[in-house]
N, C-alpha and C positions, 0 to 999 in steps of 0.2 A: 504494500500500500504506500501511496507518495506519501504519506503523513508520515511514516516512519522510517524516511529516507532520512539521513544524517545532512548533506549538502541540503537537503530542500528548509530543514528547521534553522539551519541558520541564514540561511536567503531568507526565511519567514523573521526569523529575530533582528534580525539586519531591514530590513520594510518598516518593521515595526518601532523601532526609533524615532520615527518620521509621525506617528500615528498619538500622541500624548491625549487627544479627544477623542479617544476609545471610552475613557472613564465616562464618556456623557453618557454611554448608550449603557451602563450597564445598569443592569435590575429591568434593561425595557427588550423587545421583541423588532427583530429584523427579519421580514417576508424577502427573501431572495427568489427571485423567477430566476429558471435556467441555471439553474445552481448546480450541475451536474459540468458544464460546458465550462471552455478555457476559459474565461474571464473569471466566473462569479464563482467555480470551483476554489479559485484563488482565495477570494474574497473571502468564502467558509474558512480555510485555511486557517488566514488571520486571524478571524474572528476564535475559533478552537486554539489557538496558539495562544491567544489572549487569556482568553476562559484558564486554559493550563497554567497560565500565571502570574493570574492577579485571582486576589478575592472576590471580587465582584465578578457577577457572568453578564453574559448577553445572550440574551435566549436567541437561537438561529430556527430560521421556519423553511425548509428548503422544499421549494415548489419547481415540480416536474409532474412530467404525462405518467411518467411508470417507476414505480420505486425500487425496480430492477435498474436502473439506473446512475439511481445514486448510491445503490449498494455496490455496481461496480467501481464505482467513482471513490466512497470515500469505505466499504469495507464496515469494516465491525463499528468502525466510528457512530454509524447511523444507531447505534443500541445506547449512544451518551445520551443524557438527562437533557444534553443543551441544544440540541438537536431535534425536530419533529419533523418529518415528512408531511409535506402538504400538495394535495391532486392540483394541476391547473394544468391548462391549454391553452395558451394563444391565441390559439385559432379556435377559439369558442366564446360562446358569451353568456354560456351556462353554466360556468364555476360555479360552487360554493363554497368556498372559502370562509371560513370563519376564526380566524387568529387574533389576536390581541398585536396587531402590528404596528409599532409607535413607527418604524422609518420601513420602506419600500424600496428594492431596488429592482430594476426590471432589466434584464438581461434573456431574458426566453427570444429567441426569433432565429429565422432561417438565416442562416450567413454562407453559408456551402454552394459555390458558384455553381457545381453541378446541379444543387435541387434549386434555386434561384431560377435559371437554364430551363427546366423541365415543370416546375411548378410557381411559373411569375405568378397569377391569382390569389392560390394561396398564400406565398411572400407577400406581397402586396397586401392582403388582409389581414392576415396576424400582426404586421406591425400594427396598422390603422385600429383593429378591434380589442387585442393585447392588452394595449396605450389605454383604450378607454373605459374598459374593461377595470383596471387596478386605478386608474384617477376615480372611476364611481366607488369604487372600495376604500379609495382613500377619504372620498369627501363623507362616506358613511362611516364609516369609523374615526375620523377624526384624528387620522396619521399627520405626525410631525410634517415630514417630507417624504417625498417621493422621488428619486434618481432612477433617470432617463438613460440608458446605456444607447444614444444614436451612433453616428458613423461619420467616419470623413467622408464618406462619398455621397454626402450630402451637399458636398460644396459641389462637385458638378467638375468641368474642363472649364481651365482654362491654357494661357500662353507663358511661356518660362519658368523657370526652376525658385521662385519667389514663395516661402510656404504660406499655406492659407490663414488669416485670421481671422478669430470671430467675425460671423458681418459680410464679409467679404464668398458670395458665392457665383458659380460657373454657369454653362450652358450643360443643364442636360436633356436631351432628347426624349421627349414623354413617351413617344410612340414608341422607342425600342424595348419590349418586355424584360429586357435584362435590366433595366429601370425600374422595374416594380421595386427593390432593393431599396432605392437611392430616393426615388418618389414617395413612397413608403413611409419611409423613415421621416424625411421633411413633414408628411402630415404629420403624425404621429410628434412631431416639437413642435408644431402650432396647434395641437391638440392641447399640450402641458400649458402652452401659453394660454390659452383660451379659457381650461377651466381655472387656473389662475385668476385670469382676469374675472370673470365670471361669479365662480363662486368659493375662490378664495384660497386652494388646494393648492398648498408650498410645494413644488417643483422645482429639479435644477438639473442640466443636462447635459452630458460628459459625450464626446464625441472621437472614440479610440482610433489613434491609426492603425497600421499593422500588428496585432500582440501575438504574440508568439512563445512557448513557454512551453515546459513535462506536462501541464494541466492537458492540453489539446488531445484529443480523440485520437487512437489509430485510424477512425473510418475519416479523419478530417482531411478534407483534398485539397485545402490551402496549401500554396505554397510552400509556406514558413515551416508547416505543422507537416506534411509528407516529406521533404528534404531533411527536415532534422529526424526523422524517421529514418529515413534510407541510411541516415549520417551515423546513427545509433546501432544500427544491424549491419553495419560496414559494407552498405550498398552503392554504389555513383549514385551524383546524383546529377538529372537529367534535364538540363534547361530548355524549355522552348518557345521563346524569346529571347530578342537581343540581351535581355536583361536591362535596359536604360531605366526603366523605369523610375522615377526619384519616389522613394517611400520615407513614413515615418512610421519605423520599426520600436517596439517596446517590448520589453518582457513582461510577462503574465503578472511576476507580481508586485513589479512598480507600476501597471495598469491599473490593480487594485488596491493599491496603496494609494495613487491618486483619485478613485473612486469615493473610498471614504472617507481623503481630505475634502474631496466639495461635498458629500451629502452632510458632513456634519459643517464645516465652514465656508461652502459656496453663499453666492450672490442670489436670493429667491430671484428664479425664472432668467437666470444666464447659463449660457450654454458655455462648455469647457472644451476646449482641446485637450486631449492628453498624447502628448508627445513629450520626447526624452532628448532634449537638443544633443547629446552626444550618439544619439541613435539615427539620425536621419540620413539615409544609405539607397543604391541602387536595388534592384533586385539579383544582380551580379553580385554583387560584394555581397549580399544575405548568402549566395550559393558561396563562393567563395569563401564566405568565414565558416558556415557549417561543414563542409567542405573539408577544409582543415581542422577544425576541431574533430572529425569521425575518420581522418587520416585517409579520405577515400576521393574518386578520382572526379574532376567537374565534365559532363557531357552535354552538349548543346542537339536537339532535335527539332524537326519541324514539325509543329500541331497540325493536329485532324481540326477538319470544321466545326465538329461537336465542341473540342477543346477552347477553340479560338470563340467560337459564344458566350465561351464562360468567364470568357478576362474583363478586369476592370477594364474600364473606355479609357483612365483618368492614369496621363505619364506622368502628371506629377498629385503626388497626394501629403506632399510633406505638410508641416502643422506647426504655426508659430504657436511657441505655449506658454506667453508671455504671463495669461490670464491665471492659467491655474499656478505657476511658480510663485505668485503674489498669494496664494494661498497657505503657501510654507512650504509646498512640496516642491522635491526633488527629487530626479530619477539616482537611483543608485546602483545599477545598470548600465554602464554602454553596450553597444552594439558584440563587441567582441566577447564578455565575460558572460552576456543573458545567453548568448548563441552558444558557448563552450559549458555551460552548466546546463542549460535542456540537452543537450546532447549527453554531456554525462552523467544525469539525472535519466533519462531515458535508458542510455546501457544498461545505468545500474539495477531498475525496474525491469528490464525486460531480460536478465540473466538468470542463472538457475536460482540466485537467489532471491531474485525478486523482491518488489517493493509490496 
């Protein structure tokens, strides 16, 4: 289990330096969506690594479709006191949910280019329905805030290697269904704004570049998450593209370290970049440092049709992260040491001894 990986508790104790307004949430209940998935898996992490030690807990309410899920994910952990499995779906609007939830974090949605590719409608409606779905939960129960986990590719295309700032967004094409992703999402933060406005539901909205991390799925067909795979099982790993792409790469758990610096000290109803100014990298240099960290060889291929539908549109997605750094955080991660510990965080999980 990653929880009892030795390199992953102290990347966990090391994040948590940065975290001192932990102590606010304790004695209260955190509904995580998606809490099986790379980001908010993370997030659990923290929050149990807190619980471990300090006096005070935080009750953790981890919401997913099937609890086979999170039993693969976090393991005999799910039998802790701090811990309760909660049913939900995105893509419904017939939850019922009923937790004592002072803060919300929603990370549930399709991100997998391939199911994106094959099921835009549903993408497209889970985010839009998700979103409104847990703001009516929140305005009935009376939750503190609610954190928005949207995306950079919200901002759209634009021209030059300039990264994006709040505010500042692109052209994207409504009609291409691989948009449902990126269109989606955009509703889904003028949703938070709205019932904000409206009727009053504390809102704040973090918008992750590339994360990357041990948390991520075998079955995950991102880049980041399949390469540092192949890099962990001492396979090539296989580019098909030039790789120019300008990203802003993060590790999993400076992503949710910066998560729970805005939900407990963000700006009600601003939106966050999270990005790691020491991490902002091509998509070449991501193969390349994983690459070397799994001591295995870099190969270049041409994509199938299928393939080439499923790429982001957007050459540059880098993220000025001026906003959230004024919050206290800081990445404690660059590019080369988050890429050389998923990778050896991964050997070590997937060897005879296992995690």
């Amino acid at each position: 289990m990653l929880y009892d990986n030795e390199l992953w508790i102290q990347d966990l104790d090391r994040v948590s330096t940065l975290l001192p307004e932990l102590r606010d949430m304790e004695g209260r209940g955190v509904l995580i969506t998606g809490a099986a998935g790379l980001i908010c898996s993370a997030v659990v992490d923290i929050l149990f690594r807190y619980n471990d030690t300090h006096e005070g807990k935080i009750q953790i309410y981890a919401a997913g479709r099937w609890p086979e899920e999170m039993t693969a994910r976090f393991g005999g952990m799910m039998e802790r006191k701090d811990i309760t499995f909660v049913r939900y779906d995105a893509s419904k609007t017939d939850n019922s949910m009923d937790v004592p939830a002072d803060y919300i974090i929603h990370g549930a949605s399709n991100a997998f280019p391939g199911m994106i590719v094959k099921e835009p409608v549903e993408t497209m409606l889970s985010n839009f329905l998700g979103m409104k779905y847990l703001l009516d939960y929140a305005k009935e129960k009376g939750t503190k805030r609610i954190l928005y986990i949207s995306s950079s590719e919200v901002y759209g295309q634009k021209e030059g290697n300039e990264p994006y700032r709040e505010g500042q967004y692109g052209y994207i094409d409504l009609l291409n269904p691989r948009n449902s992703y990126s269109v989606g999402k955009r509703a889904a933060e003028t949703l938070c704004a709205s019932y904000a406005d409206e009727y009053g539901v504390s809102s704040v909205i973090v918008r992750p570049g590339h994360i990357y991390g041990p948390t991520a799925s075998p079955m995950d067909n991102r880049v980041s998450s399949a390469w540092a795979y192949r890099a962990a099982r001492g396979e090539d790993i296989v580019m098909k593209s030039d790789g120019s792409q300008l990203r802003s790469y993060c590790y999993c758990l400076d992503c949710a370290s910066a998560m729970l610096k805005v939900l407990l000290r963000g700006e009600q109803g601003h939106a966050y970049n999270i990005s790691n100014p020491d991490s902002v990298i091509t998509i070449r240099q991501l193969a390349e440092r994983l690459a070397e960290a799994g001591n295995v060889a870099l190969r270049t291929e041409i994509p199938s049709e299928a393939e080439r539908k499923g790429f982001n549109p957007m050459s540059n997605s880098s993220l000025e992260s001026g906003g959230l750094l004024a919050t206290g955080w800081k990445g404690m991660f660059d590019a080369k040491e988050g890429l050389e510990h998923t990778v050896r965080i991964l050997r070590t999980c997937h060897s005879d001894a296992g995690c």
